[in-house]
C-alpha positions, 0 to 999 in steps of 0.5 A: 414722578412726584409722591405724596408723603403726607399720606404715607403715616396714615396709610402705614396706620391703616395698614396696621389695623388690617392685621388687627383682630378684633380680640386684639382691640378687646383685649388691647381695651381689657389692658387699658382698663385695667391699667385705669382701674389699678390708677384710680385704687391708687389715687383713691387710697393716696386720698383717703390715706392724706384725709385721715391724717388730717383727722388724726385728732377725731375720735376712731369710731369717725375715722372708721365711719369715714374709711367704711364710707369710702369703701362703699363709694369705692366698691360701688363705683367699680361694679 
């Protein structure tokens, strides 16, 4: 008899998600959000970090504008 192994990674797939809770997709969504967040403060630092040494010749008094300002913007985007 001839079988259709085409179906078969969906079927696998599937069968997969039977045994899955929906905590587990929670908290499957908690890691990856988290993982996400970790990246952004790390790429938003590395950009911070790069515009202040292309403003090493301003005052401090802008540069600590600058960094306050990008704190804020930070901040506000992670509530």
């Amino acid at each position: 008899r001839f079988h259709n192994w085409s179906s078969l990674p969906l079927l696998v797939f599937m069968n997969i998600f039977e045994f899955i809770t929906d905590k587990d997709i929670r908290n499957l969504a908690l890691v990856c959000q988290r993982w996400y967040l970790s990246f952004q403060i790390l790429y938003n630092c590395q950009v911070l970090r790069l515009n202040l040494m292309e403003m090493n010749n301003d005052s401090m008094c802008r540069i600590e504008n600058y960094i306050s300002s990008r704190l804020q913007e930070l901040s506000l985007s992670y509530d």
